[in-house]
N, C-alpha and C positions, 0 to 999 in steps of 0.2 A: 406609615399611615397613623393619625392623630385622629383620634376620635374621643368624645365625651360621653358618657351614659351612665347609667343604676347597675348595679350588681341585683339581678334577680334575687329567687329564694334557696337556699337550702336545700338541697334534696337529699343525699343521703352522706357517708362517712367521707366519698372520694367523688362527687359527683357535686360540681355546681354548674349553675347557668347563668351567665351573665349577657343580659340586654342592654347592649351598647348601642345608642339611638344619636342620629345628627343631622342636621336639618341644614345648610345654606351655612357650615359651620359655626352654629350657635349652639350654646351651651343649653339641656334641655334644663338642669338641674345641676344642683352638689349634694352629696353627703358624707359625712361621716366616715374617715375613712381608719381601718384597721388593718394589720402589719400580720400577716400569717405563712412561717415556711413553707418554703413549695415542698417539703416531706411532706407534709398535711394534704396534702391533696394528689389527687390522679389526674384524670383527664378534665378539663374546662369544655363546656361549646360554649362559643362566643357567638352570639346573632348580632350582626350588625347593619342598620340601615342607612343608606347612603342616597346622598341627592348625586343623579348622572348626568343630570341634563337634558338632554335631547336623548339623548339614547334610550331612555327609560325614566318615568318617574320615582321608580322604587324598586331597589332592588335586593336581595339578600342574602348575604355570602357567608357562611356558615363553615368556622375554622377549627379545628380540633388541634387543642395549645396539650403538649406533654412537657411536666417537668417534671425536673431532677433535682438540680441545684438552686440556692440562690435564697431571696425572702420577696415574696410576691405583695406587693400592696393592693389588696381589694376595696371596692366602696361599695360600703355596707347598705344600706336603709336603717334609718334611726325611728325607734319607737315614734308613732305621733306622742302616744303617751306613756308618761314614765310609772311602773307601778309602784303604788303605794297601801299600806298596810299598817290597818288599824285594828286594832286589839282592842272590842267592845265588852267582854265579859271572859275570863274575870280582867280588871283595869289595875296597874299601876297603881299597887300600898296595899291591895286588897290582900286577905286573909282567908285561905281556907286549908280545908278541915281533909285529914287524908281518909281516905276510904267515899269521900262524901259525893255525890252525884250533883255535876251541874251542865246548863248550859252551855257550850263555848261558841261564842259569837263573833263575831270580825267583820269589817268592811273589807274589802280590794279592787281596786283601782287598778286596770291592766290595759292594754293597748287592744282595739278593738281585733287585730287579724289573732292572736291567742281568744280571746275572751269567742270568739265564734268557732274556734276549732274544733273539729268533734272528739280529735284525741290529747286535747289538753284536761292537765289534772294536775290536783295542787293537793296537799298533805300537811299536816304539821307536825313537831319536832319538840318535846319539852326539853329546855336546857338549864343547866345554873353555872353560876364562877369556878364551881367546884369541881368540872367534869362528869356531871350528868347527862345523858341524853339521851331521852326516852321516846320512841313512836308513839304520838298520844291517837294520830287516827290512821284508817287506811286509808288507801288511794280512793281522792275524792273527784267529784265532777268540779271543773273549773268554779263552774257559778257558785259551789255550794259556800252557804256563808252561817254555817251554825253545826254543832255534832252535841250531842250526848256521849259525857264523859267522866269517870269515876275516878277521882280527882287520887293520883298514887300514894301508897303508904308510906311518902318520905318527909323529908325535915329539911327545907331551906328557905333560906330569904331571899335568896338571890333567880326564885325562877324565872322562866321568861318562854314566851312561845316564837318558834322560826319558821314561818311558812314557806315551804316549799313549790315552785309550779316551772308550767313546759310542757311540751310538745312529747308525748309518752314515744319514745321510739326515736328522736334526734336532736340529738346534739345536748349539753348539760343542762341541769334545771336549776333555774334560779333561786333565792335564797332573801326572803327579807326579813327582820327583827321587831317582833314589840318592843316599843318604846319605852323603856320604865321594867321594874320587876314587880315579883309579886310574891309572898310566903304561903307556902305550904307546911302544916304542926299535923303532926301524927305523936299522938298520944302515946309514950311508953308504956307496951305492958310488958308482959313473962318475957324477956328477951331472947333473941335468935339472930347469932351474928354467923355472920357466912365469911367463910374464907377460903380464899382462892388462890391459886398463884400468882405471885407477882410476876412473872413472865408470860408472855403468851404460848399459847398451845399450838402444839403441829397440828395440824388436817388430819385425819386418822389414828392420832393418840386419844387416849382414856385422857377426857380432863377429870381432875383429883377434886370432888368437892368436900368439903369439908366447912362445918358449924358447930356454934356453941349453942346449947340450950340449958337453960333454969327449970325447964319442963320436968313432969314426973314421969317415971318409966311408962307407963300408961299410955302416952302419944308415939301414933305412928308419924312420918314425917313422908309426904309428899314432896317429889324432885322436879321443880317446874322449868322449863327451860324454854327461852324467845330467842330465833334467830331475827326476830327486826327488832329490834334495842327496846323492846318490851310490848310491843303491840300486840302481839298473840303468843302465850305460853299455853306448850303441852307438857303432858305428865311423862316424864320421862323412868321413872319408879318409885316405888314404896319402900322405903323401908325403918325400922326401928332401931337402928345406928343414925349417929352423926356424921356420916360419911358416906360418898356415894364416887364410885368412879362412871362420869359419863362418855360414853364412844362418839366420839366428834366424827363427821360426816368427813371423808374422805375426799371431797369438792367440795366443802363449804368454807369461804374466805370472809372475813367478815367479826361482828361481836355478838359472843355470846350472854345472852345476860341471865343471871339463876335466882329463883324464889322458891323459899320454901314455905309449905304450908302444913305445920302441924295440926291432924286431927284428933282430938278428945273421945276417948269412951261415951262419955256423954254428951257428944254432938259439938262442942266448941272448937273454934278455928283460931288457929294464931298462926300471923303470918311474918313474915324476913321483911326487912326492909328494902326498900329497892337503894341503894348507894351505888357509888363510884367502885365499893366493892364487891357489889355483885354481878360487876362485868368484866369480861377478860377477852383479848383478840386473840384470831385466828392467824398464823404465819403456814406458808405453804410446807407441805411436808420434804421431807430435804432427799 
């Protein structure tokens, strides 16, 4: 049997639906078509419509395809529209200030069946050349097109923002770049260099923190710790050494990233820099 049709939508990890439609064998349409293992997949329904003639005007036979082997070509549906991602504030050459609070603004351009979704949600992602990459917000509503944001304690030229969006619950989320970079100066004071292992850490092992400070004995040091690449840190302990062993979560796979914040007798805050080295991954425990 030859038949012409759309590949429906998505539904879940092993579960698609394909409406296959033909009329007097005419073609209804084409799209876009992409190359996916039949590993990748469980069961198909196929609904297909067929002209019988006299026997019936319409009728629908409904086949359940198991595979095993092989590489299945499906046809997709192509965006009506392509998304696109505009980085309004801060812009390409612009200059700010770490610690300092601003706006962050953006256009986005998405194809109207995401843009109406109720469980789509997009996020952004600070990056630089250098291996940075920081969660600058949570999980946002699709539309949202602005955050308040407290621009991090680091030092490059090369930043840049990656907005993230999709469908919360299937299949990967997309991925697109501001155009251009932008610097980020954080003023040197009293220094506080953090050091970590250059390997990564087992799941259940003490990771080994360790810093240097200029500080006077006087400052305790606060152990801050973010399992999403810096978007919320808690206080993991206090203490008056340069050293801290932290107990890594036994099911957490993933990067940890660490800040310290030294506090003053007399109320003053000095903080670690957020670098490339104050993050370290997680390997499963062996």
């Amino acid at each position: 049997m030859t038949t012409d049709g759309d590949l429906g939508q998505y539904f879940d990890d092993h579960t698609f639906e394909i409406m296959i439609g033909s009329s007097g064998g005419k073609v209804a349409g084409s799209r876009v078509f992409r190359e996916r293992k039949a590993s990748e997949f469980g069961r198909i329904l196929v609904n297909v419509d067929t002209g019988l003639g006299g026997l019936e005007a319409m009728k629908k036979i409904y086949l359940s395809i198991f595979l095993v082997l092989g590489v299945l070509v499906l046809s997709l549906p192509a965006f009506a529209t392509d998304p696109v991602f505009t980085m309004r504030n801060p812009q390409a050459g612009q200059v700010l200030r770490g610690g300092s609070h601003i706006t962050v603004t953006w256009d986005l351009t998405i194809d109207k069946s995401v843009l109406e979704n109720p469980w789509a949600e997009l996020e952004l992602y600070l990056v630089d050349d250098h291996g940075l990459s920081l969660r600058a917000t949570p999980q946002l509503n699709i539309r949202a097109r602005s955050f308040d944001w407290v621009v991090p304690t680091i030092n490059t030229r090369s930043a840049r923002f990656i907005l993230q969006f999709g469908i919360e619950g299937a299949g990967e989320l997309s991925q697109l770049s501001q155009t251009g970079t932008f610097t980020i100066g954080t003023k040197a004071g009293p220094g506080i260099g953090i050091e970590l292992p250059t390997q990564p850490v087992s799941a259940g092992s003490d990771l080994d923190i360790r810093w240097t400070s200029n500080l006077d004995t006087s400052y305790v040091y606060d152990v801050m710790i973010s399992y999403d690449r810096g978007g919320h840190f808690f206080k993991a302990g206090t203490t008056t050494d340069t050293r801290y062993a932290f107990p890594v979560d036994e099911d957490f796979a993933g990067t940890i990233t660490v800040r310290i914040v030294a506090r003053g007798v007399d109320g003053s805050r000095v903080t670690s820099l957020l670098t490339p080295n104050a993050m370290i991954h997680t390997t499963d425990r062996d």
